[in-house]
C-alpha positions in Angstrom: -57.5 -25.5 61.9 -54.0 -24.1 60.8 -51.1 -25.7 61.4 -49.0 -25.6 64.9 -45.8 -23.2 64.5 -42.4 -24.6 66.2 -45.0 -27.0 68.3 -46.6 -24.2 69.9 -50.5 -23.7 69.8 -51.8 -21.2 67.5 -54.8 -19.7 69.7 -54.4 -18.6 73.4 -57.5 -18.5 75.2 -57.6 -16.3 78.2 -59.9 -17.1 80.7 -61.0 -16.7 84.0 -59.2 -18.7 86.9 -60.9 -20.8 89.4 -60.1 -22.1 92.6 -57.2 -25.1 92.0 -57.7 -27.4 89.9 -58.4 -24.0 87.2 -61.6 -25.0 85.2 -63.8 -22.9 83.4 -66.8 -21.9 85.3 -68.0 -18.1 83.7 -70.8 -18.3 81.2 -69.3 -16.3 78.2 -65.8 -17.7 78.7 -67.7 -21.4 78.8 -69.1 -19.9 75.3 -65.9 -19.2 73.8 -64.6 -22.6 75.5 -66.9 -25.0 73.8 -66.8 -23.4 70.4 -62.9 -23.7 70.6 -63.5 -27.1 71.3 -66.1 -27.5 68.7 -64.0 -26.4 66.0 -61.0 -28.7 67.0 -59.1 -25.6 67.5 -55.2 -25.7 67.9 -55.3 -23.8 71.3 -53.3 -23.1 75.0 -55.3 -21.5 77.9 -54.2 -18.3 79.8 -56.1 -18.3 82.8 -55.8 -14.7 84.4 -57.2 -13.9 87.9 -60.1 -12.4 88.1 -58.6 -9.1 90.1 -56.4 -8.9 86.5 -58.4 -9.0 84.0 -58.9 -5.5 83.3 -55.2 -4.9 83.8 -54.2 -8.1 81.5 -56.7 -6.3 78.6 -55.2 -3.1 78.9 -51.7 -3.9 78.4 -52.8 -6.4 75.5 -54.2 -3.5 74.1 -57.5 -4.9 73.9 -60.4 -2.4 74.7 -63.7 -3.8 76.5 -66.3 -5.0 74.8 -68.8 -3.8 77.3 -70.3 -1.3 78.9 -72.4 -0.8 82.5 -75.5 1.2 82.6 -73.3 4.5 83.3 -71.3 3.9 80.7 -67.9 3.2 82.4 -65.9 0.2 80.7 -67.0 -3.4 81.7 -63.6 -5.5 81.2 -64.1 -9.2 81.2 -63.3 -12.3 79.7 -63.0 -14.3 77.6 -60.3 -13.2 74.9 -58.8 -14.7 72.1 -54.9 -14.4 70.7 -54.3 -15.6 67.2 -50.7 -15.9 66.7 -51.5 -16.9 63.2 -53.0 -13.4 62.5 -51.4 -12.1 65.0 -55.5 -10.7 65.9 -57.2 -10.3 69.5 -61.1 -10.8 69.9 -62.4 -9.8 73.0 -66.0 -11.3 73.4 -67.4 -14.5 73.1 -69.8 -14.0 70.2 -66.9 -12.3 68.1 -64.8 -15.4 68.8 -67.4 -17.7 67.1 -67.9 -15.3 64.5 -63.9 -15.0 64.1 -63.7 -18.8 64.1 -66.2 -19.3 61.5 -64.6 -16.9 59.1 -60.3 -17.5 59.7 -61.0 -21.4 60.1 -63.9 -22.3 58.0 -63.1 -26.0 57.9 -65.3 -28.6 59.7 -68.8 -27.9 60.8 -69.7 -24.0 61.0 -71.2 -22.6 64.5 -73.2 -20.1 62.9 -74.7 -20.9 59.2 -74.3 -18.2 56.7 -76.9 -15.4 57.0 -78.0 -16.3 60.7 -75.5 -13.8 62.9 -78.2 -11.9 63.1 -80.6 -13.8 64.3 -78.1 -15.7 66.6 -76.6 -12.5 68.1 -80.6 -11.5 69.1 -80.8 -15.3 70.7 -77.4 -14.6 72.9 -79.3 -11.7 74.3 -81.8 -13.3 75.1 -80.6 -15.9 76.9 -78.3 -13.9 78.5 -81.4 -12.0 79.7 -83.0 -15.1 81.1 -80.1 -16.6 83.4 -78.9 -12.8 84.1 -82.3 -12.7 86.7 -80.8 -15.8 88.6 -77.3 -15.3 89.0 -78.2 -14.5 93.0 -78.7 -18.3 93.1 -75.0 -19.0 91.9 -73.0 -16.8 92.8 -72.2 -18.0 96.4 -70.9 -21.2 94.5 -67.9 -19.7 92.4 -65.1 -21.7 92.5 -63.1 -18.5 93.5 -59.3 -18.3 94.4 -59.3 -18.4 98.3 -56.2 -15.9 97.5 -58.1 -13.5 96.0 -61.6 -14.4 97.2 -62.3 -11.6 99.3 -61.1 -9.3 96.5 -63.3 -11.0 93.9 -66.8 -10.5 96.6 -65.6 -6.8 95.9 -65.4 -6.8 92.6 -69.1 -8.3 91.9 -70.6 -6.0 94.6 -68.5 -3.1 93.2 -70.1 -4.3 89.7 -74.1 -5.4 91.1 -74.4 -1.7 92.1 -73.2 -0.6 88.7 -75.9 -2.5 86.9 -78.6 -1.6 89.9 -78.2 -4.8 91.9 -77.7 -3.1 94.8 -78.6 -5.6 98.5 -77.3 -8.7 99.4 -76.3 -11.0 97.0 -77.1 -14.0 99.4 -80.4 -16.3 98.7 -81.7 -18.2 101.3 -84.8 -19.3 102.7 -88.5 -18.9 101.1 -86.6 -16.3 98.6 -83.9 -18.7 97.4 -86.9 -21.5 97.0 -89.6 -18.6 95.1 -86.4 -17.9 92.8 -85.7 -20.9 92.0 -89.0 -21.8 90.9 -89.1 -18.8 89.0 -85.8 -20.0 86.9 -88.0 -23.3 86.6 -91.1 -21.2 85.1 -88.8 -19.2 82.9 -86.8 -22.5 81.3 -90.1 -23.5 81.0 -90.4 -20.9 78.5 -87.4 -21.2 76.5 -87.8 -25.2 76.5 -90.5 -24.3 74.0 -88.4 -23.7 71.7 -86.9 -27.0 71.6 -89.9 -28.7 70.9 -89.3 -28.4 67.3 -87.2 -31.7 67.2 -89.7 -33.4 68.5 -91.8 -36.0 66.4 -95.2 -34.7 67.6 -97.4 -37.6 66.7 -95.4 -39.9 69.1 -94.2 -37.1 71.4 -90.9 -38.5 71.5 -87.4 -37.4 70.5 -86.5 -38.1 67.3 -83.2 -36.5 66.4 -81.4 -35.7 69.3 -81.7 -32.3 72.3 -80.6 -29.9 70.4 -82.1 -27.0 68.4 -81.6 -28.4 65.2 -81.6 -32.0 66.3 -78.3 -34.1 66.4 -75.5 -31.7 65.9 -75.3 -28.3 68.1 -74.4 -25.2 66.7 -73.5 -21.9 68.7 -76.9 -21.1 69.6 -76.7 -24.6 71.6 -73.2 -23.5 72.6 -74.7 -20.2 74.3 -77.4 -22.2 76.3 -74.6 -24.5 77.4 -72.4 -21.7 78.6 -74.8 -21.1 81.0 -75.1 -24.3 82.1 -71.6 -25.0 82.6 -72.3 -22.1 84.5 -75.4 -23.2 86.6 -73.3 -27.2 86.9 -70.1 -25.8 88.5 -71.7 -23.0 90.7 -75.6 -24.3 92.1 -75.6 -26.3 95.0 -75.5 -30.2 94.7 -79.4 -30.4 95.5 -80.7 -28.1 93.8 -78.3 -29.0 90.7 -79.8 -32.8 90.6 -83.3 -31.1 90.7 -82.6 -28.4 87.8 -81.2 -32.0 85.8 -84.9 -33.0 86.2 -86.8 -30.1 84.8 -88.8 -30.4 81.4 -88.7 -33.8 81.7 -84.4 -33.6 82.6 -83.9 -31.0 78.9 -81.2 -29.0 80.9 -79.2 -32.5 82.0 -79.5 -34.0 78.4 -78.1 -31.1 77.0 -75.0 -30.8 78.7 -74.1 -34.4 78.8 -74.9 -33.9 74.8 -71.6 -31.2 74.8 -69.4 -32.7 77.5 -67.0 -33.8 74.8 -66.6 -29.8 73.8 -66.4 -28.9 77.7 -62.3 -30.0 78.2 -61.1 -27.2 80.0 -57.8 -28.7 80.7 -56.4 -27.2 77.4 
């Protein structure tokens, strides 16, 4: 990465605060968060209550990078400020795509010619955990100060996106959902079977996509399940670790040394 200015990091990385102690636990800002980490990146955290984050892009001057259904601005996090360039990228996916090209030393997240095709497997993915945020949701780590406020805020945004009903799970319905999210990792674990020596149906080179080393589209599954590990209930967490013979577990311990939130 660049060098430091006067001591000072050259990124901040605003993201969205948790109950004390502040960790990362949103999907896209766990994105961002582990290809910052990835890339060794020179970097200070500005962790911006969840209530504030529309305000804190506005007067940055950043505009959202989303949409709802009805068109109205969807501002989240994460963000990026390069003091270097003095530049402000305002969703995850730009972020690896900015990293790539401004600090192009060390391994790349996305391999030249393959935005594409990684920006259509964010989407998907996205899709897939998207149906079974009901199960997490009641374990945010949110600010007790603001809790109440941030329960607004998602109903406020589940009705914009046609989410409308209780966002509570329990019961039969929590235990048919959950084996739905089983079913539908079922279906994206397929894909992973490619590093697999098939003659001895064994792992040969390691629980990633492309084996040993991640790149972002490993980062993108594991912003999710940074997502899924701080939010689902203890229980039901050590049973998701077990599914597809434990694929989600092995993947995260793979990138806990890119999860540091304490930046």
């Amino acid at each position: 990465m660049a060098p430091e200015r006067s001591g000072e990091k050259s990124i901040v990385f605003y993201d969205i605060a948790s109950a004390p102690p502040k960790r990362t636990y949103a999907p896209n800002p766990w994105k961002a968060r582990l290809a910052l980490n990835f890339k060794s990146a020179s970097y200070s955290t500005a962790w911006v209550e969840l209530p504030d984050v529309a305000s804190t892009r506005t007067a940055l001057g950043v505009p959202p990078s989303r949409k709802f259904p009805d068109g109205s601005d969807f501002h989240t996090l994460p963000l990026l400020h390069d003091k270097m360039t003095n530049q402000y990228v305002g969703d995850s996916f730009d972020i690896a795509l900015y990293l790539d090209d401004k600090y192009p030393d060390g391994p790349r997240l996305i391999a030249q010619g393959m935005a594409g095709v990684t920006k259509a497997w964010n989407d998907r993915i996205d899709q897939l955990f998207t149906r079974f945020v009901k199960l997490c949701v009641d374990g945010m780590p949110l600010n007790p100060d603001n809790a109440d406020i941030c329960r607004q805020t998602f109903a406020s945004r589940g009705r914009l996106m046609g989410w409308d009903g209780d966002w509570t799970v329990k019961g039969d319905e929590r235990g048919d959902m959950l084996a739905e999210f089983q079913a539908a990792l079922g279906e994206l674990e397929i894909y992973y079977s490619y590093t697999i020596d098939m003659q001895r149906r064994a792992e040969s080179s390691g629980p990633f996509l492309s084996g040993e080393q991640p790149t972002y589209a490993d980062l993108i599954v594991g912003g999710w399940l940074g997502y899924v590990h701080e939010t689902l209930p203890p229980a039901e967490l050590a049973g998701f670790q077990t599914w597809h013979n434990g694929r989600w577990g092995r993947i995260w311990r793979a990138l806990a040394k890119y999860a540091d939130s304490t930046k």
